[in-house]
N, C-alpha and C positions, 0 to 999 in steps of 0.2 A: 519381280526384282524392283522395279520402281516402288511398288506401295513399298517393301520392306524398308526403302532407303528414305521417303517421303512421308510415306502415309500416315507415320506414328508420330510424327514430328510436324512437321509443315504443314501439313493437310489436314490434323486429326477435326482442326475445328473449324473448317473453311466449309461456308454450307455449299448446297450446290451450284445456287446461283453466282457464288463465288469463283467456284472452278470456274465455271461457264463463261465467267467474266477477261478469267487469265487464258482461257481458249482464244476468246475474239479478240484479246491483245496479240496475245503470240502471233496469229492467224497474219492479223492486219500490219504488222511488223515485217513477219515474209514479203507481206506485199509491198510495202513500202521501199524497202534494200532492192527486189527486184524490178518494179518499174517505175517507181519514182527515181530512184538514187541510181538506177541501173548497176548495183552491186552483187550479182549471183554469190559472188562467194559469202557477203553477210547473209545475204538471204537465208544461202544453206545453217548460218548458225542456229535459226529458227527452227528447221525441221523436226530437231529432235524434242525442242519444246514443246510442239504442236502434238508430236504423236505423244510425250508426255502426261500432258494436260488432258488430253481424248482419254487417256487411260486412266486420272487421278478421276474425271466424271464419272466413266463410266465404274470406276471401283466405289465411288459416292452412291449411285445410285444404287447398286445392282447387289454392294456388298460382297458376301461370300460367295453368293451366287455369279459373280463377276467372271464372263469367259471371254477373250478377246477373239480365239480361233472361234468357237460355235458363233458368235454374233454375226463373223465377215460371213461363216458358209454359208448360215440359214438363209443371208441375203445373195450371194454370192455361191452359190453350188458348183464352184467351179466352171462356171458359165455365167451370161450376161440371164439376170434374170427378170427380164422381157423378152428374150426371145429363144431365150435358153439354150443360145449356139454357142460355139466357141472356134474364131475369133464373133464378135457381135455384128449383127450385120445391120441393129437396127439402128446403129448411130447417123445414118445419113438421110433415110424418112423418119417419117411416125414412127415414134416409138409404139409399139403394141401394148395394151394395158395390161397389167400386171397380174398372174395368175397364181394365186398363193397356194393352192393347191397342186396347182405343173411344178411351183419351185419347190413346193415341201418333199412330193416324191423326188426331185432331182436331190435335192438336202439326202434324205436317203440312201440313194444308192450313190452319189460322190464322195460324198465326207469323209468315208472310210479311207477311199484312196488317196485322200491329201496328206500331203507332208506340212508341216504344222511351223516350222522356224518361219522366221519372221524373211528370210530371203524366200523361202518356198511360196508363201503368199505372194512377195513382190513381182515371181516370175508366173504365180496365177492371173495376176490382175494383169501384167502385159500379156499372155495369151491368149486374155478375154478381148483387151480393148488398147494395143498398143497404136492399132492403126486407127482407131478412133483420137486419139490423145495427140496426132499430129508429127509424132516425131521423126516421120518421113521429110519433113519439110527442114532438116538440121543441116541440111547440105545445100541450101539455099538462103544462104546469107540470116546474120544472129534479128536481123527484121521480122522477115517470117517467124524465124524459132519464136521472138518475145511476140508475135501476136498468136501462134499456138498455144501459149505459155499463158499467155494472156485469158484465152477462153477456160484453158481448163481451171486456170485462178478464178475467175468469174463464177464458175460453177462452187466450187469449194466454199467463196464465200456465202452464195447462196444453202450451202447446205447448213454452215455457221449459224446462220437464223434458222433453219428448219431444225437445227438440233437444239436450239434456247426456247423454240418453240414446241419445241416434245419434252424439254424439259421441265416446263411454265404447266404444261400439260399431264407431266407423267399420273399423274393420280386419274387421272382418267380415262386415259389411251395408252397404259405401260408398253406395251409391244411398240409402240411406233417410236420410240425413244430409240430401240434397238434399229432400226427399219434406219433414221435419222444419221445415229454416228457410223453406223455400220458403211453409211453411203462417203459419210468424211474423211474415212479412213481409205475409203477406195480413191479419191478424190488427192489423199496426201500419199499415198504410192505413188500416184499418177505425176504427183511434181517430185517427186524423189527419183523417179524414171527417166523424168523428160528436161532437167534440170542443163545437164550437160549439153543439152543443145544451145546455149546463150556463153558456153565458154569458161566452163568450170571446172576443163578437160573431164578426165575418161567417165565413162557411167556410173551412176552413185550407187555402189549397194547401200540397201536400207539398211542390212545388220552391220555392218560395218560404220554406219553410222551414228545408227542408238548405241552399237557400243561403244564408239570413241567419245559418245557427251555422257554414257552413265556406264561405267567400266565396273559394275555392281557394287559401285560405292559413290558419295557424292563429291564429285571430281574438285568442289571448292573447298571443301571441310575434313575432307579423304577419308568420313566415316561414312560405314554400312548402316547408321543409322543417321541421316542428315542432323548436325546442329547445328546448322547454317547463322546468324543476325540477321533478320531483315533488315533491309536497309528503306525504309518508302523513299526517300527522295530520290535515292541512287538508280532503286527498282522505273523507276517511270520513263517512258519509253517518249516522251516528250520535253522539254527542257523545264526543270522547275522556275517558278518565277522567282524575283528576289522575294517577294513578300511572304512565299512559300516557306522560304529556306531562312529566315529569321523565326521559325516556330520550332527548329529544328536544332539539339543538340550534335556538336557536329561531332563530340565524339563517341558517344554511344550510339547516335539516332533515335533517342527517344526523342519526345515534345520535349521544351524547353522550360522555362520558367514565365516566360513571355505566353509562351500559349496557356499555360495553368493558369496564371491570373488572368487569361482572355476571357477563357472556358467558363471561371469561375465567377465569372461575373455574374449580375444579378441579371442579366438579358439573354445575355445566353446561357446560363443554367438551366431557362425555364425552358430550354430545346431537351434537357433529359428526363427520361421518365422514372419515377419514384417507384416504392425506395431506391436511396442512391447509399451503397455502400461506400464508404472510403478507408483506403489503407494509406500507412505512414508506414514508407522501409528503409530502415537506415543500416546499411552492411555495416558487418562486427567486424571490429578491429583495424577499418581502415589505415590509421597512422603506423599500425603498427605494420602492416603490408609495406605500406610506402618506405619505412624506414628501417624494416629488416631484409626487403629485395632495394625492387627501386622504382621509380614511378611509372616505367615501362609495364611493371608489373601491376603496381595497383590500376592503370587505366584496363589492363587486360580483364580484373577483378569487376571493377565495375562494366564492361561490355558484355562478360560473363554473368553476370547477373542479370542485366538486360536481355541476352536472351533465351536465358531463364523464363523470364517472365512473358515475354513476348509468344512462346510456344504455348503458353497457358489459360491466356487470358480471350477474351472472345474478340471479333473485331469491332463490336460497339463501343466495347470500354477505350479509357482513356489514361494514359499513362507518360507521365512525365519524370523526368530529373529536376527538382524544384533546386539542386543545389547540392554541388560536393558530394558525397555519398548516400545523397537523400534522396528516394523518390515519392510520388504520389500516385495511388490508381483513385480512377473512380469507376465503382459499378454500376452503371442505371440498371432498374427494375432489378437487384440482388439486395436478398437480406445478409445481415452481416451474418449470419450460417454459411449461407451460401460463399462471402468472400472470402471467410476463412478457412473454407474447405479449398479453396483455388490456390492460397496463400499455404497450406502445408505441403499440396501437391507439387510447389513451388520450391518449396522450401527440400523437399522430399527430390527432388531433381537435381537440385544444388549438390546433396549429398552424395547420390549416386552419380556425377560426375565433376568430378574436381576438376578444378583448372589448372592444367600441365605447366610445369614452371621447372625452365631449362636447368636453373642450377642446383636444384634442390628435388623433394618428391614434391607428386600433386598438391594443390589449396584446396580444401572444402572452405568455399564461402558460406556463411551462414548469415541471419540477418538477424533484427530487433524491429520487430509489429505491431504497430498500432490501429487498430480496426473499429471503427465507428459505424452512425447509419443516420438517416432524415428522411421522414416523410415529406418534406417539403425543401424546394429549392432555397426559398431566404433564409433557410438555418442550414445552408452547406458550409457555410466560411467557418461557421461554431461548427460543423461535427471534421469539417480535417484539421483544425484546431483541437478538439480532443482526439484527434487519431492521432497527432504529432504528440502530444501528451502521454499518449498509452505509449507507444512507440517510446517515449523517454524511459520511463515506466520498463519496461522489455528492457531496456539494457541495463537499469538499477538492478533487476532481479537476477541477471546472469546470464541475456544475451539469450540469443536464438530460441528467443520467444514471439508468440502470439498475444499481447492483451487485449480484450476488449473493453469496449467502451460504449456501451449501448442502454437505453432502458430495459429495466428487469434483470440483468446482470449480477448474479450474487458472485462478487469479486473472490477468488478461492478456489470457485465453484466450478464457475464457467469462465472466468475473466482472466486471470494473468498463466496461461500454461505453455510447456516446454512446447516446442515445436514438435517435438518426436512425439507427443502424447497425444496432439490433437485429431490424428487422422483416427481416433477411437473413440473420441468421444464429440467429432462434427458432427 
């Protein structure tokens, strides 16, 4: 359910170290609501991000191959597996060292008898280790609860790094990746159990909880298939600074026009790596939006467009509003093949979802492109100068085109074409 609602959308081009990144935010988030701010109930907002993100990793890594129930048993055989009792009893000495062979047969013959929802695991992991996890201690004042709370946090975040560390590693040690989250996921049952003892009243089920943040649709955008905006400034889980948020167009959230001429300078250009593609996008027919709805709708047109592009593009590249219905990308290390082929997929998105407008049928936004290239940084200001060119060019010919504008281009050929023809001939 998550991948359907995330994975094709939000996630498709987030590498791995990227999830892994939005895991130890999430993570470190929980912790902060709970015992910095002393806020249980923020806290819980996290929960369902955490188990989220454990699941957008491990469907990165694992692919189709991707099993959430076989990864918990093979570590988890319905028993604690060190000592392969049930409750554990080795939580209070030495733990016994690990025998992967005792747990493979126990894998074996338990797995059958598990029941497989997400609340049947939650009431495995408290039978393994409920009295390990403290929450004996809930009737003695929310002190003890938040230092029970406290340790099993500790542990979680420690598994945090052990799971960025098997996945630094997976090409080498594949199986301990699984060994890693499998341990996180026991870790984030374990505060989803033990939660209500700091005053969040009655006991948390877990499914009741994943399903109140992902009701098998994206509870912000209310499609089964996320087409959420990112927002970066809003996204940050720390206060952006002012200096930040002058880079930032406040009504779309792209970069601004202030950051492109930053980027674009001759000192920090040479921070990207060549060739640098660059497109010129100007949406078709703007004035005409604005003046046959109303500017409610054309801001809606261009946000729509925005995150269009934003699902599309990778996270190295750079993408601005330079102005009015104007944007800029730039690609480092993409030939202009390569960003026109991003640029139909773009374009090809647009059409396959128009922008719903209250008083009338759906928009298909369409745009006018201009696409360049440079092997070197001091000729970037000439080649988005002839991508705004080509771009002009695109709208003289009739709109919701591609031109290019590159060496070796035989104009006709390969240079000025419909946007509908090019994904045939990238």
């Amino acid at each position: 359910m998550l991948h359907s609602i995330y994975g094709l959308t939000q996630n498709y081009s987030k590498t791995q170290y990227e999830i892994c990144t939005h895991l130890a935010e999430v993570t470190g988030a929980f912790g902060k609501h709970l015992f910095k701010l002393r806020r249980p109930d923020k806290a819980m907002l996290f929960l369902p991000k955490m188990f989220a993100w454990a699941v957008a990793l491990l469907k990165n890594i694992k692919g189709d191959k991707a099993n959430l129930e076989e990864l918990l048993l093979v570590k988890y055989p319905r028993s604690c597996s060190y000592c392969c009792n049930v409750p554990c009893d080795c939580y209070s000495g030495k733990k016994p060292k690990l025998d992967p062979l005792k747990v493979r047969a126990k894998y074996m013959q338990e797995s059958p008898k598990q029941s497989r929802s997400v609340a049947d695991f939650q009431l495995m992991f408290r039978r393994i280790y409920e009295t390990s996890w403290g929450v004996s201690v809930c009737d003695r004042g929310a002190e003890q609860a938040y230092q029970a709370l406290n340790k099993a946090y500790t542990r979680m975040v420690e598994e945090v790094s052990e799971v960025a560390e098997a996945v630094r590693f997976h090409h080498l040690y594949p199986a301990n990746f699984d060994n890693e989250l499998a341990d996180y996921f026991a870790w984030w049952f374990a505060m989803v159990s033990s939660l209500h003892m700091v005053g969040t009243g009655p006991e948390v089920n877990a499914e009741d909880l994943l399903w109140s943040a992902y009701p098998g649709l994206c509870p912000s955008c209310t499609l089964t298939r996320c087409d959420c905006r990112p927002g970066p400034v809003r996204e940050l889980l720390s206060k952006p600074s002012l200096d930040e948020l002058r880079f930032i167009d406040a009504l779309t959230q792209a970069q601004n026009r202030a950051a492109f001429d930053q980027d674009t300078a001759a000192g920090d250009a040479n921070l990207l790596p060549t060739p640098i593609s660059c497109a010129w996008i100007d949406l078709d027919n703007f004035k005409r939006i604005n003046d046959g709805y109303d500017h409610s709708v054309g801001d809606e047109a261009l946000k729509h467009l925005v995150n269009a592009v934003r699902q599309k593009i990778r996270t190295r590249d750079r993408f601005y509003r330079v102005g009015g219905d104007e944007f800029a990308v730039l690609y480092p290390d993409y030939s202009w093949e390569e960003a026109r082929g991003v640029i139909s997929r773009i374009a090809e998105s647009l059409k396959r979802n128009p922008l719903p407008v209250e008083s009338g049928a759906p928009l298909v936004i369409t745009m006018s492109v201009g696409i360049s290239m440079c092997d070197d940084v001091l000729t970037l200001k000439e080649a988005l100068h002839q991508a705004d060119l080509a771009a002009i060019e695109s709208k003289q010919k009739g709109r919701d085109r591609i031109t290019i504008s590159a060496p070796n281009v035989v104009q006709g050929q390969e240079g000025t074409l419909p946007i509908a023809n090019t994904a045939e001939t990238a």
